[in-house]
C-alpha positions in Angstrom: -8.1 16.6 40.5 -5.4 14.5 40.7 -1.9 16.0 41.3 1.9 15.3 40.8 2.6 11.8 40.3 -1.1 10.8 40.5 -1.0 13.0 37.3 1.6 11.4 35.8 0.0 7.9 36.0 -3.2 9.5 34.4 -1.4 10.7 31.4 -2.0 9.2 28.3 1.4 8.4 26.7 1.3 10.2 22.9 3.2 9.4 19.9 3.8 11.5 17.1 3.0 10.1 13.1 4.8 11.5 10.9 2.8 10.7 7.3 -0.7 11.0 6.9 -1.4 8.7 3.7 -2.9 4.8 4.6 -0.3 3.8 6.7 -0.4 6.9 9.5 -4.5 7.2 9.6 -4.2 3.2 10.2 -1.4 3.7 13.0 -3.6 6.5 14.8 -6.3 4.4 14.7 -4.9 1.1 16.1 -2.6 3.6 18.9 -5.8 5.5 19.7 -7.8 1.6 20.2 -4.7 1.1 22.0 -5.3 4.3 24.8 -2.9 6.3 23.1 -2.9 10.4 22.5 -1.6 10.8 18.3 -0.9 13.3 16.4 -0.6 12.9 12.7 1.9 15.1 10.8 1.1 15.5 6.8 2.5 18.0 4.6 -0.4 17.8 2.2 -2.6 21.0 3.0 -6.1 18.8 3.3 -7.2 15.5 3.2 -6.7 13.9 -0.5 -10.6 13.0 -0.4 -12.5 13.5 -3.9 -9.3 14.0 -5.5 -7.8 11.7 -8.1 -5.2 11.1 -5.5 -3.6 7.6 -5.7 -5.6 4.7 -7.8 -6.8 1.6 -7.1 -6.0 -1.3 -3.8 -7.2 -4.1 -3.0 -8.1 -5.0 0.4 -7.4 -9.2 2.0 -9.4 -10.3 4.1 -7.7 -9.9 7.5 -7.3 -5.6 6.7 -10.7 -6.0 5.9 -12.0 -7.3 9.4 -9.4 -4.9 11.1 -10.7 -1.5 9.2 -13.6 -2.9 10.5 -12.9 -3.5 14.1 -11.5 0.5 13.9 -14.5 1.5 12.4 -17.0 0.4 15.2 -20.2 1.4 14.2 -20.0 2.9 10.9 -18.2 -0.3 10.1 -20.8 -1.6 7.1 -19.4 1.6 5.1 -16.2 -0.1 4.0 -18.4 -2.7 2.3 -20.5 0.4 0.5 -17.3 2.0 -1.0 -15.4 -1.5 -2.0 -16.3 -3.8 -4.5 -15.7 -7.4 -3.7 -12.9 -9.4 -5.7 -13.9 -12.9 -6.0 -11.7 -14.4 -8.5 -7.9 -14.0 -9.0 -7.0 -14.9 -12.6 -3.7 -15.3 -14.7 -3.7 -14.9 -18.0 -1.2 -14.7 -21.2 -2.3 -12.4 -24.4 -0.7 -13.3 -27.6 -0.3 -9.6 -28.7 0.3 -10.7 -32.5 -2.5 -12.9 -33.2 -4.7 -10.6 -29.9 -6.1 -13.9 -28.3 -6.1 -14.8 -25.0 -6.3 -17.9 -22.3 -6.3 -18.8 -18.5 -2.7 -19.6 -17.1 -4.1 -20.4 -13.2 -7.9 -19.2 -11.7 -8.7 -18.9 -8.0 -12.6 -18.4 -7.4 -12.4 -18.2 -3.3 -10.3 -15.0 -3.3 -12.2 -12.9 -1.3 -10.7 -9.5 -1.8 -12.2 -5.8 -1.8 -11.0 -3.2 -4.4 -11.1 0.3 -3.3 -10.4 3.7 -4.8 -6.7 5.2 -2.4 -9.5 8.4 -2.2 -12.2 6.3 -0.7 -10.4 4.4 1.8 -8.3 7.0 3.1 -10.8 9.4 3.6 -13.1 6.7 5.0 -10.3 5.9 7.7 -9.5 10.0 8.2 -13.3 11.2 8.3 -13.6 7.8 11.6 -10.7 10.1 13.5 -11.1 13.1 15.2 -10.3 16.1 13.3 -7.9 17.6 15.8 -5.5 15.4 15.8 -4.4 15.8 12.2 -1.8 18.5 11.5 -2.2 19.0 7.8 0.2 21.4 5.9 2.9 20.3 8.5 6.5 19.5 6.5 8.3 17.3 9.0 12.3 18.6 9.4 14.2 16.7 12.3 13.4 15.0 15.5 15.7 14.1 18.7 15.2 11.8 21.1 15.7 12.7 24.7 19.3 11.1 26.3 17.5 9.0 28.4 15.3 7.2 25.2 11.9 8.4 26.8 11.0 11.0 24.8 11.6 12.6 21.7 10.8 15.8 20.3 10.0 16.3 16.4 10.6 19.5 14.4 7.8 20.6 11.9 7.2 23.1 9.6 4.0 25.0 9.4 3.9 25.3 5.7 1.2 28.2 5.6 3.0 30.6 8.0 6.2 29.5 7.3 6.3 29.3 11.5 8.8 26.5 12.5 7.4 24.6 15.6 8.1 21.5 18.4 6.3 18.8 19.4 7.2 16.4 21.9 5.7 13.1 22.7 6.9 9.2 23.6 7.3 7.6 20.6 8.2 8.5 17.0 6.0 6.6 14.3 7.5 7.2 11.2 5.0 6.2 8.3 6.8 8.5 5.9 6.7 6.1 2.5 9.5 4.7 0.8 11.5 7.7 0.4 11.2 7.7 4.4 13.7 10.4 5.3 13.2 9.1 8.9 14.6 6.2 8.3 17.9 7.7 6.1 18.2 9.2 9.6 19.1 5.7 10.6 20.6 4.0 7.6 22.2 6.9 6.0 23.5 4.5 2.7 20.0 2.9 2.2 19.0 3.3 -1.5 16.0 1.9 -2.9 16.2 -0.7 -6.1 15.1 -0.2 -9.4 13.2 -3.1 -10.1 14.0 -2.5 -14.4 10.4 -1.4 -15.1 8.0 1.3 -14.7 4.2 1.3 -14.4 1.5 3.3 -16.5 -1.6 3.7 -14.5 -5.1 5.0 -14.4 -9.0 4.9 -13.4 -11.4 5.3 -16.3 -14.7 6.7 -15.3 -17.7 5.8 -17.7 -20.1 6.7 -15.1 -20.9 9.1 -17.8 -21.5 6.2 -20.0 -22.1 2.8 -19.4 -22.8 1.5 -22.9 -20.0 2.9 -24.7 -17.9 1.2 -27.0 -15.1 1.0 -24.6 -17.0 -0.1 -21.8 -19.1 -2.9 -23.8 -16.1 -4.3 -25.6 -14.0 -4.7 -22.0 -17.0 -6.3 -20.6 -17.1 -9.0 -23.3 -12.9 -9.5 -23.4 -12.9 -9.4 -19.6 -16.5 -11.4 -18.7 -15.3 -11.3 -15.0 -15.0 -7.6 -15.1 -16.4 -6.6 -11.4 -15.7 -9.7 -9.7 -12.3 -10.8 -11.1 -9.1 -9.1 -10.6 -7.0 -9.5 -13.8 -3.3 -10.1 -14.6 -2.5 -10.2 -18.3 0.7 -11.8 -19.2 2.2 -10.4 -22.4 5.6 -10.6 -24.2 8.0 -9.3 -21.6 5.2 -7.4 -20.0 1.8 -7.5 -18.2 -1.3 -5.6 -17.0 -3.6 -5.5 -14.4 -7.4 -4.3 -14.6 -10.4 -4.8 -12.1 -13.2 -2.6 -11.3 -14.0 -0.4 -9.0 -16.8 1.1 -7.3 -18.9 4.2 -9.1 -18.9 3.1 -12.3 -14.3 2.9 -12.7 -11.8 0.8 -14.2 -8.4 0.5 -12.5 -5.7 -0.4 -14.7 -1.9 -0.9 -14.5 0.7 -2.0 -17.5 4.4 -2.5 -16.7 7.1 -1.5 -18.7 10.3 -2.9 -18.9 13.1 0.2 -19.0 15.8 2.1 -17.9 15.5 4.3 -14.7 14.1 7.2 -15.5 15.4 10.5 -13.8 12.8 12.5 -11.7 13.2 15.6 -10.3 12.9 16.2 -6.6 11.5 13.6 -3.9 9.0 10.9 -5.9 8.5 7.6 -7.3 5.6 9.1 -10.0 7.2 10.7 -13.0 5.2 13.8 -15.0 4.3 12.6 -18.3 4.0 14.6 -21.0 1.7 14.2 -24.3 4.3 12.8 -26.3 4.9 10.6 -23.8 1.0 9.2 -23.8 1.1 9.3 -27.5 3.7 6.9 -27.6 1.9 4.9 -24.5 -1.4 4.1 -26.5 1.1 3.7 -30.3 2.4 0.9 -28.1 -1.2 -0.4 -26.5 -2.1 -1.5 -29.5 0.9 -3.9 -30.2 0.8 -5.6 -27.1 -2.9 -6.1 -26.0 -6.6 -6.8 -27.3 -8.4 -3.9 -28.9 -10.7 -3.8 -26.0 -7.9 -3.1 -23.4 -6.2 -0.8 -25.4 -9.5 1.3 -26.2 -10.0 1.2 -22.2 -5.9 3.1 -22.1 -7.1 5.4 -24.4 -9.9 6.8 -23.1 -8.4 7.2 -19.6 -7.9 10.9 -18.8 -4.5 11.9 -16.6 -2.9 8.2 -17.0 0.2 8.4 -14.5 3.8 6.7 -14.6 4.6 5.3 -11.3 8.6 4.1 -10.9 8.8 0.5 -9.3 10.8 0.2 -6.6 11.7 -2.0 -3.3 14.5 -2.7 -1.5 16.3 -5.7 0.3 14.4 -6.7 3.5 15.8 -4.1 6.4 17.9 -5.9 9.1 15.4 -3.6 11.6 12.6 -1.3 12.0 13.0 0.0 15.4 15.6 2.4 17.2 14.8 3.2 21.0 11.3 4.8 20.6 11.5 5.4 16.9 9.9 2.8 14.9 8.7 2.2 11.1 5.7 0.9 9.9 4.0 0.5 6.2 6.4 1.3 3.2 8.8 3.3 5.3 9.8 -0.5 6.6 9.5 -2.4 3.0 8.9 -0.2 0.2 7.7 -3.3 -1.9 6.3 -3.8 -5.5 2.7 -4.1 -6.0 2.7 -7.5 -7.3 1.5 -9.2 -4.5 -1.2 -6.6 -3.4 0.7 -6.0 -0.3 1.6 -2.7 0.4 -1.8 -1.2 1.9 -2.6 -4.5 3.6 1.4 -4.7 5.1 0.6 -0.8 6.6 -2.7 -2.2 8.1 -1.4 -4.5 9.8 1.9 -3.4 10.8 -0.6 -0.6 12.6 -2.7 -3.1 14.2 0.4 -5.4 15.3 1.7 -2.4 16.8 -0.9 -1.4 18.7 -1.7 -4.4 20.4 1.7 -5.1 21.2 1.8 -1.3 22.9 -1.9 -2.2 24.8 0.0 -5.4 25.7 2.9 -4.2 27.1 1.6 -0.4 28.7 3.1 2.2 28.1 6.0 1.9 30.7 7.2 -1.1 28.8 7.7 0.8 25.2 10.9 -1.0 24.6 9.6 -4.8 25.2 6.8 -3.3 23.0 8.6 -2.2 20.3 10.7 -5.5 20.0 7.9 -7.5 20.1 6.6 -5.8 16.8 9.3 -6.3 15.1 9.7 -9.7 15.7 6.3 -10.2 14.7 6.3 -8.3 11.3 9.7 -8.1 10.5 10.3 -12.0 9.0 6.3 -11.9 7.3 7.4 -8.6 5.4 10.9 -9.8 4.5 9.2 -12.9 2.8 6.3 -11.4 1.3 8.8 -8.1 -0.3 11.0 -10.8 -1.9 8.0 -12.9 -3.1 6.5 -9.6 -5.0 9.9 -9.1 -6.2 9.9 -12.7 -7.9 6.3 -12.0 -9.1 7.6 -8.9 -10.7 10.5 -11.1 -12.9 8.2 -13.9 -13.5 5.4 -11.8 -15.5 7.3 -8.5 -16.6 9.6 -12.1 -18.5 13.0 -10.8 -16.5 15.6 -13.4 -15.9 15.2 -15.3 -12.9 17.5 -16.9 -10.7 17.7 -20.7 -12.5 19.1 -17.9 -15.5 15.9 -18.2 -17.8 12.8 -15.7 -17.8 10.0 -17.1 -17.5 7.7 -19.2 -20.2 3.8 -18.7 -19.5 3.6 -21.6 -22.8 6.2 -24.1 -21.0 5.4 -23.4 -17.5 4.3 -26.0 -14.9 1.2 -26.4 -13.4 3.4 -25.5 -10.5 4.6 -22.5 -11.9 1.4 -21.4 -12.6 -0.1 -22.1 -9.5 3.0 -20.3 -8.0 1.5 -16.8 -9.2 -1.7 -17.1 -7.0 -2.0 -14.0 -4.9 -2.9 -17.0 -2.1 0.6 -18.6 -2.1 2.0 -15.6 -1.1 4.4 -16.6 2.0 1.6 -15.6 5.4 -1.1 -14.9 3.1 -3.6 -16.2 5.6 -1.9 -15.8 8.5 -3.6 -14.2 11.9 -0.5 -12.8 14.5 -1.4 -14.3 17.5 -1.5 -11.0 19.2 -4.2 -9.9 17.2 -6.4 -13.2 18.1 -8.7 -12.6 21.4 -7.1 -13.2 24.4 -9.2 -16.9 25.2 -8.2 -17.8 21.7 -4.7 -17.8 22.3 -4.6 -19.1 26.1 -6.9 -22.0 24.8 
């Protein structure tokens, strides 16, 4: 057995995640790939899976291949729960006279949309179980004086027992409301973007043929290839299928902030309050899609918010990855595929560099994915303006009837800034040196 030093050298370096949603389970898996010991700290009890937990993503093509490089063998089972998004379309109801046309149309999209449920507990149940720490509230951490270790406080939310665990790095995939990084930037506030977001999954795996589900079909022909954005008057929608027999959709509404209570960006809704949702439906949108908003069950308000592009996302071995490091608008379908990749940047730049090298490590991240995020965050920010009809910076919303064909092309989920982009460190080895 080896002994002292010779230990030492053999010892995996460990980092601790705090946040188990999309962005953690990617980060274990891409530190783990990387020779890394994880732990993941969640405060959820159990793993979200089969619960309504979360709605609908959709996958680019470069998460894609990298869930599937994680996923080794069992990597064809990301194709059996997503359903492939071909087409990105753009269009602009006339809620008065309820007809509809094509602003912009991109048949080589390539997408997958999954279910939050499916994909997380597809990346959790590819882990093993004992590194997860579920029912574990996260309190403090401190980093050691001489930056190479820190030690993280947790709660044990069943016993109530209050516990330390020490390890190399700090990962803190802790969402928007990341309280790791207030550590840091104490003044940081989030920014109301001036609209919320109603959201919800219809199931009709009960019924295929029902009214609801045979009228969407023939207003939306695409329906399970195409992923939808419907410009309105001052608002818009999103709706694309998903697997098992669901419709995700998503309608923005321009409002005041509204106040929540405690630590969220999803507000309770009351009945009144869905009333008065599907009153409204009917004003804005096609029969078909407002049926669809009717006969969802639980429909959820989610609060839009981002936040200026952070000046950094790394200090001494604490680091931030997925919304933690740019809470972002959904606009550009970027928030699950920024985590997935932030996690697989980071990795390779940690199996890069070795463990004795964290620092070098860590900077290298950040130079990688700190510009590409800061881009992409302020492009879904201008997508937001553009089709919720806010003013823009030239002073004038925007017109879907007098716009450009630039303009149009502009909201393409493919001229998002990066969009195709492949970090070099990602690319094999010979692919790069060649």
């Amino acid at each position: 057995k080896p002994k002292g030093r010779e230990m030492e050298a053999h010892k995996k370096p460990k980092a601790i995640i705090v946040g188990g949603s999309i962005a953690g389970v990617s980060c274990a898996h891409a530190l783990i790939a990387a020779g890394w010991d994880v732990v993941v700290l969640e405060k959820s009890s159990a793993s979200p899976t089969g619960t309504p937990a979360g709605a609908g993503l959709g996958l680019d093509p470069l998460s894609q291949q990298i869930i599937y490089s994680w996923l080794g063998p069992n990597a064809q089972q990301l194709r059996s729960l997503t359903f492939p998004l071909s087409i990105d379309q753009n269009q602009v109801t006339d809620g008065e006279k309820k007809i509809s046309w094509t602003l912009t149309r991109d048949e080589n999209f390539n997408f997958r949309a999954a279910h939050w449920a499916d994909l997380h507990g597809l990346l959790c149940k590819a882990l093993p179980a004992d590194i997860f720490f579920w029912g574990h509230l996260f309190l403090s951490f401190c980093v050691s004086d001489d930056k190479t270790s820190v030690e993280v406080t947790t709660k044990v939310l069943q016993t109530g027992e209050t516990i330390g665990i020490a390890g190399d790095l700090l990962v803190a995939a802790d969402g928007c409301l990341s309280s790791i990084r207030q550590s840091f930037l104490p003044d940081f506030k989030l920014r109301y973007s001036g609209y919320c977001a109603w959201r919800g999954v219809l199931d009709f795996s009960d019924d295929e043929n029902s009214e609801a589900i045979i009228g969407i079909r023939k207003a939306y022909p695409d329906l399970g290839k195409c992923l939808y954005f419907d410009l309105g008057c001052g608002t818009h929608s999103v709706l694309y299928e998903l697997l098992n027999k669901r419709i995700n959709w998503i309608w923005y509404i321009n409002q005041p902030e509204p106040e929540v209570k405690g630590n969220s960006v999803t507000k309770k809704v009351s009945s009144d309050m869905i009333v008065k949702m599907h009153d409204e439906t009917e004003k804005v949108w096609v029969p078909e899609l407002a049926k669809v908003i009717k006969e969802t069950k639980q429909p959820f308000l989610n609060i839009i918010y981002d936040c200026d592009p952070l000046e950094k996302i790394l200090w001494d071995n604490v680091v931030l990855i997925g919304d933690a490091a740019h809470p972002t608008t959904p606009h550009g379908l970027r928030s699950t595929n920024m985590s997935i990749l932030d996690a697989a940047v980071l990795g390779k730049c940690l199996e890069k560099w070795g463990a004795t090298c964290l620092r070098s490590a860590l900077e290298e991240y950040q130079s990688i994915r700190l510009p590409v995020t800061s881009m992409q965050v302020l492009r879904s920010r201008r997508l937001g303006r553009i089709k919720q009809g806010l003013v823009l910076p030239n002073g004038k919303p925007f017109d879907p009837k007098m716009a450009s064909l630039e303009d149009r092309e502009g909201l393409q989920q493919k001229n998002m800034p990066f969009f195709a982009d492949v970090p070099s460190v990602l690319l094999p080895r010979h692919a790069v040196d060649g």
